[in-house]
C-alpha positions as CSV (number, residue, x, y, z in Angstrom):
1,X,30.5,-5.2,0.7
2,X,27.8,-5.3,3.5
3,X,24.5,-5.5,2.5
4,X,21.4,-4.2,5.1
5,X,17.6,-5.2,4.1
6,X,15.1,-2.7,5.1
7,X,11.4,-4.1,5.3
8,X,8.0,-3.4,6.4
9,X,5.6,-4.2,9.2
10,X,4.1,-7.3,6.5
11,X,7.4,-7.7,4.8
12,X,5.9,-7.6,1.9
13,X,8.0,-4.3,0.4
14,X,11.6,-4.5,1.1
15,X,14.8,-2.7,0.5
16,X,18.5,-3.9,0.4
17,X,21.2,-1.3,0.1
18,X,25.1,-1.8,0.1
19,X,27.5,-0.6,2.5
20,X,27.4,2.0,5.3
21,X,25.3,4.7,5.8
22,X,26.4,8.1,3.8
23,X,24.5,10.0,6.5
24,X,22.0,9.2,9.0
25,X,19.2,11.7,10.6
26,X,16.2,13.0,12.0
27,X,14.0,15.4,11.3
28,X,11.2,17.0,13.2
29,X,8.8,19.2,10.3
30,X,5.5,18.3,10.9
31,X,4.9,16.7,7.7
32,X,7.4,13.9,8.7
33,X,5.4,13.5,11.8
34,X,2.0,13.2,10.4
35,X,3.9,10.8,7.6
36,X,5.2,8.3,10.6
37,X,2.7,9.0,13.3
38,X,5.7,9.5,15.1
39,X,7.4,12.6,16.8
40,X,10.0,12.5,14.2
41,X,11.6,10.5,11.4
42,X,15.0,8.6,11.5
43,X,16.5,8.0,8.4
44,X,19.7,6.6,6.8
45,X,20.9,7.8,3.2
46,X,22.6,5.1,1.2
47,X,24.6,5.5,-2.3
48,X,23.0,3.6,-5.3
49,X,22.7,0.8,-6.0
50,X,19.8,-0.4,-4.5
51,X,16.9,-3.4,-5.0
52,X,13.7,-3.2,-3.9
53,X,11.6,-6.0,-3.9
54,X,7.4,-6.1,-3.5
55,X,4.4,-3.6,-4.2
56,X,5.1,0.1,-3.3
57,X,2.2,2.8,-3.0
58,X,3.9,6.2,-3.5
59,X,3.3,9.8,-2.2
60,X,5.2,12.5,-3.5
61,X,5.4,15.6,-1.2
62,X,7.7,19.0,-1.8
63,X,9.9,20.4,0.3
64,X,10.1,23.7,1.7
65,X,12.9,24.1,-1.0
66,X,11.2,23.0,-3.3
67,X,12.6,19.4,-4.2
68,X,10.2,16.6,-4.8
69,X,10.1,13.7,-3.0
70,X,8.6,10.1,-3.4
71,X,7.6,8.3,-0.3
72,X,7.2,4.3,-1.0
73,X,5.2,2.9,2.0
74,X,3.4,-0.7,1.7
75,X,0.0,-1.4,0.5
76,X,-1.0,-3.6,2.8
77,X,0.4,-2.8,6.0
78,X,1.3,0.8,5.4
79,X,4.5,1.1,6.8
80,X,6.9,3.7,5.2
81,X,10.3,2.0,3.9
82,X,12.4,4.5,1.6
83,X,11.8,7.5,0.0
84,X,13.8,9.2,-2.6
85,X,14.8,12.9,-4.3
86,X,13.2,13.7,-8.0
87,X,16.0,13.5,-10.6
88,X,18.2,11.6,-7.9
89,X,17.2,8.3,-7.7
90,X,20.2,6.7,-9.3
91,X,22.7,8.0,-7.2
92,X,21.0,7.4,-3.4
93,X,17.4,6.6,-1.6
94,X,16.7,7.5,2.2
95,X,15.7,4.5,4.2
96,X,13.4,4.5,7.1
97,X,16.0,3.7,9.7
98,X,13.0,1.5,12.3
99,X,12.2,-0.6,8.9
100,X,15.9,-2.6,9.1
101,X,14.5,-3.4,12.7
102,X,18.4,-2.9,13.9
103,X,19.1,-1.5,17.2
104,X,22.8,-1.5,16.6
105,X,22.1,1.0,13.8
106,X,24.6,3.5,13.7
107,X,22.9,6.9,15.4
108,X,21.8,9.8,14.1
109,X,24.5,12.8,13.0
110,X,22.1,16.0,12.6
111,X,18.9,17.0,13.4
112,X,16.3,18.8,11.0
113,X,13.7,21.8,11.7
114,X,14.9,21.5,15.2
115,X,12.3,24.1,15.6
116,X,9.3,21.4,15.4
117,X,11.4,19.1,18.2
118,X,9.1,18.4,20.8
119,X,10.5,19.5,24.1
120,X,10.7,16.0,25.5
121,X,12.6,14.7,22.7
122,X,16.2,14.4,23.8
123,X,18.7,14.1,21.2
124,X,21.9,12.4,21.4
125,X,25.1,14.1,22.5
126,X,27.5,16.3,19.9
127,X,24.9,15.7,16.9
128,X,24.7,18.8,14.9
129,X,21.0,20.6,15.0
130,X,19.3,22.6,12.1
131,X,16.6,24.9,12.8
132,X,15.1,24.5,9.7
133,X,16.2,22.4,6.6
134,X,19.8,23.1,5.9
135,X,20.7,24.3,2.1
């Protein structure tokens, strides 16, 4: 099985995860901005297992649904690496897609709270767009 190591600015805090992507995406609410200092965040979902190796700070922040969800990000450069559901770690972990430093990472399929998008962002074609958080 293909293994992908995700890794931050220091590479102190890393991630491996096994095989291909069960979904990859962006999403635009503001709270992922401010989170990245980016316009949006590009993530990859991957099925458990998964090893992570080095110091993690954590954040939990809840969604507009109501889910929890912990944000691991590196103490000592600060990037964000992975992040996962409450009561779902075991079964899969969303991995900052810029922290396996990849440009032949496979794109993104959907697009969340479309409705936050800056205008100048231009998405790729036929990927399916959500105006909000889909349920």
């Amino acid at each position: 099985m293909h293994s992908r190591t995700a890794s931050c600015s220091c590479g102190q805090l890393r991630i491996e995860v096994q095989g291909e992507p069960l979904g990859t995406g962006i999403c635009h609410c503001l709270a992922c901005q401010r989170r990245t200092g980016s316009v949006f965040a590009a993530l990859a979902a991957f099925a458990a297992p998964y090893e992570v190796f080095g110091a993690a700070t954590e954040y939990v922040r809840a969604g507009d649904q109501g889910a929890r969800f912990r944000f691991r990000f590196c103490p000592v450069c600060g990037s964000t690496v992975f992040h996962t559901e409450e009561g779902r770690e075991q079964s899969s972990v969303a991995v900052a897609v810029g922290a396996f430093a990849d440009p032949s990472f496979p794109p993104p399929q959907d697009s969340v709270y479309d409705c936050r998008r800056h205008p100048w962002v231009q998405l790729p074609p036929g990927i399916e767009t959500y105006l909000r958080d889909p349920p």
